[in-house]
C-alpha positions as CSV (number, residue, x, y, z in Angstrom):
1,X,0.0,0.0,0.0
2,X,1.8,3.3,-1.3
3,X,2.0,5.7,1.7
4,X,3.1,9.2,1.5
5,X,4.4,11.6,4.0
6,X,3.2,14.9,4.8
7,X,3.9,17.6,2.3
8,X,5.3,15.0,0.0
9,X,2.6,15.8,-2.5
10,X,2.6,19.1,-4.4
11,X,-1.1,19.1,-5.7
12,X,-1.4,21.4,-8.4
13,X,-4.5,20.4,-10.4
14,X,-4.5,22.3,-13.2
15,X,-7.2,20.8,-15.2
16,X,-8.9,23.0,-17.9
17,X,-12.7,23.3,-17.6
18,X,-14.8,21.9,-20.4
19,X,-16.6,25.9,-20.1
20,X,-12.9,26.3,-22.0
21,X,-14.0,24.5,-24.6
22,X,-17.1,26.6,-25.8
23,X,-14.9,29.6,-25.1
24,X,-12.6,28.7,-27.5
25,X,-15.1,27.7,-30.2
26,X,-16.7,31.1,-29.8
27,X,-13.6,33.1,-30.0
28,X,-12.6,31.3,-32.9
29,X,-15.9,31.4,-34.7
30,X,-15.7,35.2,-34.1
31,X,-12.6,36.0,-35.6
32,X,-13.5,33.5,-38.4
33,X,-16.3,35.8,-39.2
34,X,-14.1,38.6,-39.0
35,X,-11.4,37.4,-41.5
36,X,-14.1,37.4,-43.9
37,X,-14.1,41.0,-43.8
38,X,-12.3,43.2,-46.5
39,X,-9.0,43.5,-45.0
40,X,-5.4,45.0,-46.3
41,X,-3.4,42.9,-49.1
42,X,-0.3,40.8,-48.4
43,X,2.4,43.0,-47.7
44,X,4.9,41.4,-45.3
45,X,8.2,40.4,-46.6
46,X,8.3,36.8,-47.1
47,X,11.2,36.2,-48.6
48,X,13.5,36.5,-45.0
49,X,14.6,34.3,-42.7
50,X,12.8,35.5,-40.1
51,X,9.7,35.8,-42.0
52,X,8.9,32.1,-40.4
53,X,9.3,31.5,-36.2
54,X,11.9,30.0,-34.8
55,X,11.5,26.1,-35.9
56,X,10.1,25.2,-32.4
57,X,7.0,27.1,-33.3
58,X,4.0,25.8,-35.1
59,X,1.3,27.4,-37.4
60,X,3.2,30.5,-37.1
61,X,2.5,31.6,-40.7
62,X,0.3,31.4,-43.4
63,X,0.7,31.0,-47.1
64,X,0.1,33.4,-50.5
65,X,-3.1,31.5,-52.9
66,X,-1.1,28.5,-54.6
67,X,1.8,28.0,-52.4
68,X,2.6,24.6,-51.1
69,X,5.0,23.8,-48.3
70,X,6.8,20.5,-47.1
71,X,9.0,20.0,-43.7
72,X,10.5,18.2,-41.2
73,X,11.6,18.0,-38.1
74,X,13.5,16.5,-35.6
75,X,13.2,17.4,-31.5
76,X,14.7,15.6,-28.9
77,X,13.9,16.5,-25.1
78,X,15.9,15.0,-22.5
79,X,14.4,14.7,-18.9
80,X,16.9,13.9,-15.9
81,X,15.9,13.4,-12.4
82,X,12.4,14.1,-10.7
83,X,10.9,17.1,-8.9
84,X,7.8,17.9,-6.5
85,X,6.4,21.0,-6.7
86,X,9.8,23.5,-7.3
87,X,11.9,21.4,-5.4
88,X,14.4,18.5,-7.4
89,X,13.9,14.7,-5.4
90,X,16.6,11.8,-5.6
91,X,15.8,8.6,-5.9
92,X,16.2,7.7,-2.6
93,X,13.2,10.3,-2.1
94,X,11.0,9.4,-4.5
95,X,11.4,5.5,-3.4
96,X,10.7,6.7,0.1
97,X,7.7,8.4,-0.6
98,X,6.1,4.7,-1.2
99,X,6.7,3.9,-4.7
100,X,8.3,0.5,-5.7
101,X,10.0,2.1,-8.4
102,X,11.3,5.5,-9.4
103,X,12.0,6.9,-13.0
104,X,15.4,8.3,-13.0
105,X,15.5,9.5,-16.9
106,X,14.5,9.9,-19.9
107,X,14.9,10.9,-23.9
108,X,12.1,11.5,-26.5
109,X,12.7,11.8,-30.0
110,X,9.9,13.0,-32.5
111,X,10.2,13.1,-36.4
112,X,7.4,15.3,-37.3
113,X,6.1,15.8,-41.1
114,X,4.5,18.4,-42.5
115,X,2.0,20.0,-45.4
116,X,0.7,23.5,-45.6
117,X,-1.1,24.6,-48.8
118,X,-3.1,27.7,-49.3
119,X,-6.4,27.5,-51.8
120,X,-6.8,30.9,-51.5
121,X,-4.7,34.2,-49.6
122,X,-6.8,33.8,-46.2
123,X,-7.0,29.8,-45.9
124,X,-3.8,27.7,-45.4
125,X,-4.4,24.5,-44.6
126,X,-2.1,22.6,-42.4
127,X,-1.5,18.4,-41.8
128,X,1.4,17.4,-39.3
129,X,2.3,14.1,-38.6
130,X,4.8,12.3,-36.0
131,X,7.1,9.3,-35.6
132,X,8.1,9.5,-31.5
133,X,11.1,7.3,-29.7
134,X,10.6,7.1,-26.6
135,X,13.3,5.7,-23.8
136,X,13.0,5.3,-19.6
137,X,15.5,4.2,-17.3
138,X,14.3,3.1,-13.7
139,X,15.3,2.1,-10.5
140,X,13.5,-0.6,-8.2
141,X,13.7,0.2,-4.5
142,X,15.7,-3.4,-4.5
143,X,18.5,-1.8,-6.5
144,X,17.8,-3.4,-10.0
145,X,18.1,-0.9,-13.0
146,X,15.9,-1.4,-16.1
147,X,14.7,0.3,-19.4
148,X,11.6,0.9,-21.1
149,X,11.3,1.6,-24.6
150,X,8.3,2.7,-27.1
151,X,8.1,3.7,-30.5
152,X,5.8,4.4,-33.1
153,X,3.4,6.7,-35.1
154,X,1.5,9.7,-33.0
155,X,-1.9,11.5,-33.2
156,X,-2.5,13.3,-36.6
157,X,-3.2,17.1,-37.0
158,X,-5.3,18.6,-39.2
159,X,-6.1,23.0,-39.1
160,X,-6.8,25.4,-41.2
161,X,-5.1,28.8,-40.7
162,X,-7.1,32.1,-41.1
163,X,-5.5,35.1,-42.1
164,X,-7.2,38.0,-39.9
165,X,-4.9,40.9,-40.9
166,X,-2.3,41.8,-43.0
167,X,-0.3,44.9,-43.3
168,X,3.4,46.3,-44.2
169,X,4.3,45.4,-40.7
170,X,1.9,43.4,-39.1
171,X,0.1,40.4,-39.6
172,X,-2.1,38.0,-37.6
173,X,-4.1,34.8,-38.4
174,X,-6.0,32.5,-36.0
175,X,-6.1,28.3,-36.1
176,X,-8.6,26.3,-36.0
177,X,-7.7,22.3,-35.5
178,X,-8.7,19.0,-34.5
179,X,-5.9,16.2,-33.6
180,X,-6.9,12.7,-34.4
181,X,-6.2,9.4,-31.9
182,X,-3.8,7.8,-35.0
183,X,-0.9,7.1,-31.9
184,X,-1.4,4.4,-29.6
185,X,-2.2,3.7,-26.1
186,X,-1.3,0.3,-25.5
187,X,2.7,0.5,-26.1
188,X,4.3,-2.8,-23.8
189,X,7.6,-3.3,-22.7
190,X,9.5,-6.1,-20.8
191,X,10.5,-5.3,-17.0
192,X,10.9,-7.2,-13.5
193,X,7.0,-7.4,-13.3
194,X,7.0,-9.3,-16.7
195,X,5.6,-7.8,-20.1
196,X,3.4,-4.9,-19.0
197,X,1.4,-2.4,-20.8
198,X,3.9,1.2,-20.1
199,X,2.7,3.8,-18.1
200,X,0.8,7.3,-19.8
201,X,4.1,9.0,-20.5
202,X,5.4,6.1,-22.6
203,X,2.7,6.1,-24.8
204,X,2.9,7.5,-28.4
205,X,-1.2,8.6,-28.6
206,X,-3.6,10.1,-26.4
207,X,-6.4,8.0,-27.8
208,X,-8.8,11.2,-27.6
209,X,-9.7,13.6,-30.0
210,X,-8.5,16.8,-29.5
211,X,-9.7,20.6,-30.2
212,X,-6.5,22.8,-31.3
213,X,-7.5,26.4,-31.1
214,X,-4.1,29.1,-31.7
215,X,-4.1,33.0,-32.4
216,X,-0.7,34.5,-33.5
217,X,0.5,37.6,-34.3
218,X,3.3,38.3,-36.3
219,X,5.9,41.8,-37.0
220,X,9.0,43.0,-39.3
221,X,9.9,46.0,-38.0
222,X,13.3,46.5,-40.2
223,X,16.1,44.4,-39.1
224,X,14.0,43.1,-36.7
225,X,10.6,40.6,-36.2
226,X,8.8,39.5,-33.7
227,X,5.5,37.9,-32.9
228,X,4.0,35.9,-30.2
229,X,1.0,33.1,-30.4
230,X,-1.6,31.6,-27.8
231,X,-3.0,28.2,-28.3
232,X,-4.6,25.4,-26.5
233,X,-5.1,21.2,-26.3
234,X,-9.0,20.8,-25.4
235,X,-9.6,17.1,-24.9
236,X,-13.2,16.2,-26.3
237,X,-13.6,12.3,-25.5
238,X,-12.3,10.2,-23.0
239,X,-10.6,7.0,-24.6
240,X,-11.2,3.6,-24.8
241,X,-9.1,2.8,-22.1
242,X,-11.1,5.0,-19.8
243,X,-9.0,8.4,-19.5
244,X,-7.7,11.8,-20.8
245,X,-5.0,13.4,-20.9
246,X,-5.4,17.1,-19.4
247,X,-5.9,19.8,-21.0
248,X,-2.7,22.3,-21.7
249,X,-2.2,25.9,-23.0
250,X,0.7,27.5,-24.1
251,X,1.6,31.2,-24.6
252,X,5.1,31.9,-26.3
253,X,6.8,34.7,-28.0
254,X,9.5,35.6,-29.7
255,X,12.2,38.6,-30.9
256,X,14.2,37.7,-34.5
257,X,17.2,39.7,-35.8
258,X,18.3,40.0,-39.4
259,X,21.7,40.0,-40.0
260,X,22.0,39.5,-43.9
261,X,19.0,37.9,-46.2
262,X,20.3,34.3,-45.7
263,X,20.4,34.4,-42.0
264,X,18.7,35.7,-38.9
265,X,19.2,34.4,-35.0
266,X,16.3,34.6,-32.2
267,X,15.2,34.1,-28.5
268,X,11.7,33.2,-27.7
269,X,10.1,32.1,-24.0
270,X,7.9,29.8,-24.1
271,X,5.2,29.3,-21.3
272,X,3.1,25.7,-20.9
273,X,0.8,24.8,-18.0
274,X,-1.2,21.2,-18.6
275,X,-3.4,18.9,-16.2
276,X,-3.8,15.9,-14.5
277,X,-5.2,12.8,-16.2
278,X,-9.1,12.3,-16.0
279,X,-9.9,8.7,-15.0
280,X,-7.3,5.9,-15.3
281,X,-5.9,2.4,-17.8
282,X,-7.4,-0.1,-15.5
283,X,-3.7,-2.2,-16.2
284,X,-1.9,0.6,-14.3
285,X,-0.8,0.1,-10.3
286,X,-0.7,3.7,-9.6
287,X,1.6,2.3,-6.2
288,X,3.8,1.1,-8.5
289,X,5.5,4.1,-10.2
290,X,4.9,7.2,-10.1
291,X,4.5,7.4,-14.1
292,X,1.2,5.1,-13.5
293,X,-0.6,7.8,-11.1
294,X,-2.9,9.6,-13.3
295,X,-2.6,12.1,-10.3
296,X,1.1,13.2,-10.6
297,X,0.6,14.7,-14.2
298,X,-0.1,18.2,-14.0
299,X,2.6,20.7,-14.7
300,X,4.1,24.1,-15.1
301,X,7.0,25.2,-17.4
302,X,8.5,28.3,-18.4
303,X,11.4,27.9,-21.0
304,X,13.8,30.2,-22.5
305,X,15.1,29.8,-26.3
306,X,18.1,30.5,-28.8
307,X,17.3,29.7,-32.5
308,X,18.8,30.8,-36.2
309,X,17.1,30.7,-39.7
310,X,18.5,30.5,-42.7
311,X,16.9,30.8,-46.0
312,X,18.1,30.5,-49.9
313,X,16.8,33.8,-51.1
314,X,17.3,32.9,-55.0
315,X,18.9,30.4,-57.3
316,X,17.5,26.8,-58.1
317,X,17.0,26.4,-54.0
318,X,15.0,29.8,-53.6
319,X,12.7,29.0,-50.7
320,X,14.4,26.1,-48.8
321,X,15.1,27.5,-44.8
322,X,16.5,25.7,-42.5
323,X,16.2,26.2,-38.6
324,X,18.0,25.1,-35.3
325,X,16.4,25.8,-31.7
326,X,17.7,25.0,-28.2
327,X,15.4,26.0,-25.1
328,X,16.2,25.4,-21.5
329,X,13.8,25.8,-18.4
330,X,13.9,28.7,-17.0
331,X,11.5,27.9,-14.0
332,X,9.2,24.4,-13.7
333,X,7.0,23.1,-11.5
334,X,5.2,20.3,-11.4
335,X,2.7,17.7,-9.7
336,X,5.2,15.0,-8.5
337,X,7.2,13.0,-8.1
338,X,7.2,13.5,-11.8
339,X,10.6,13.6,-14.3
340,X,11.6,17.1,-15.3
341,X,12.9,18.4,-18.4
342,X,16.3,19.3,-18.5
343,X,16.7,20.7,-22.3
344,X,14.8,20.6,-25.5
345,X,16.8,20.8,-29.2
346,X,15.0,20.9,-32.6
347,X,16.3,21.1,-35.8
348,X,14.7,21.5,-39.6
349,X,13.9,21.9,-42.9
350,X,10.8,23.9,-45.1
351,X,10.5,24.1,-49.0
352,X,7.7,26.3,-50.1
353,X,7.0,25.6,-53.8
């Protein structure tokens, strides 16, 4: 029977109401209606690097009537040792606090591919999907290491991008998207209990359908850009293994600088808050591990960025960027014992044809 002493629990529930959920739709209904309003032609210079975000960012532009654009990505976020609340736990804690076993590390890897194309100037459609690595180390209160791994396809997203405004300096467009349950849920590994179904974080999918409202503004103002974007996760269904993910919202922004028209370099913070897990996989002993209590999900992250751009402004590659991003925590807290990140790297490639 897992026992826990007093204070050991941070408790930050940090679910978002299903009221969010009609808020959302209405907000982006109304600015729907009001990109169908007469508004300014395309003006903003596209042919910089920092006409697109820094690679971490997603749907952060939209595309002219005709265009077409392909990319990829690679990010890889490391997480080493476990926290409560603010404060970093060992182990030795986290075994103390009742568990049987502890997470100690680990590394995700996604391969993300994706499609814009625009039918008209205020419509770009958007598809994204991802191919996610996944690798756990542990340690058993006994003293025995092991690993879990899991790969395999994730959930599927589908938006459409509408362009709101557009001027000679500023431009802003709002998403509306629905993420499909194409990952899976039921991801087993081998360990000392035998070949188990793996815990929610070493699952590829979410199993739910999800609502994927965004807003995002964007600037040139010379040698310099900037823009910043809101958007959400809205869980619609629970799954057939009788749970859902939270919720989670994210707020980032970022400031570009131009140093020649092949290359510009960035910073961008990047704030995330997400919930605890609704209901529970039947299959998981929450006394176990902490990665198996659907109660020790919620979180809090604020992370701090470095990225370049560069982009072939003409020749037979006209239109090919590429972009590299490291971002580091700059404050976290979360509903543990739960792993915490330690870095997050991306790198990629778009071609706009």
């Amino acid at each position: 029977m897992k026992t826990r002493a007093a204070g050991a629990r941070h408790r930050t529930r940090t679910h978002l109401s299903r009221e969010s959920l009609r808020t959302a739709i209405q907000v982006a209904t109304a600015l729907t209606l009001c990109a169908l309003m007469p508004s300014a032609s395309q003006a903003t210079d596209l042919g910089r690097p920092d006409a697109h975000a820094p690679i971490g960012v997603m749907g952060d532009h939209v595309h002219h009537a005709g265009e077409w654009m392909a990319s990829y990505r690679y990010m890889r976020m490391r997480m080493d040792g476990n926290r409560n609340g603010t404060n970093s736990l060992s182990p030795s804690q986290v075994l103390a606090s009742g568990f049987a076993v502890t997470p100690t590390d680990m590394d995700m890897q996604m391969h993300m591919f994706g499609l814009m194309a625009a039918p008209m100037d205020r419509l770009t459609l958007t598809a994204m999907i991802p191919y996610i690595e996944l690798d756990m180390d542990h340690l058993t209160g006994a003293g025995t290491r092991f690993s879990t791994h899991a790969q395999g396809v994730g959930d599927l997203r589908l938006a459409g991008l509408v362009r709101l405004y557009d001027s000679d300096a500023l431009g802003a467009h709002v998403g509306i998207g629905l993420s499909a349950p194409t990952g899976s849920i039921r991801h087993r590994d081998d360990t000392p209990a035998g070949n188990v179904r793996l815990p929610y974080p070493m699952q590829t999918g979410s199993g739910s359908w999800e609502f994927l409202p965004s807003l995002t503004v964007n600037a040139q103002l010379g040698d310099l850009s900037w823009g910043a974007q809101a958007s959400g996760s809205v869980r619609l269904n629970e799954n057939d293994l009788d749970y859902t993910l939270g919720d989670r919202a994210d707020i980032t922004s970022w400031l570009q600088l131009l140093w020649c028209p092949w290359l510009s370099t960035g910073l961008r913070v990047a704030w995330a808050k997400w919930g605890d897990i609704d209901g529970a996989d039947a299959s998981q002993n929450p006394a176990m591990v902490p990665t198996a209590d659907p109660d020790l999900r919620a979180g809090e992250r604020l992370d701090l960025g470095v990225s370049a751009n560069l982009f072939v402004p003409r020749g037979a590659l006209r239109g090919l960027r590429f972009g590299i991003e490291f971002q580091v925590p700059m404050m976290q807290s979360l509903d543990g014992p739960q792993l915490e990140s330690d870095w997050n790297a991306t790198v990629g490639t778009q071609y706009t044809f």
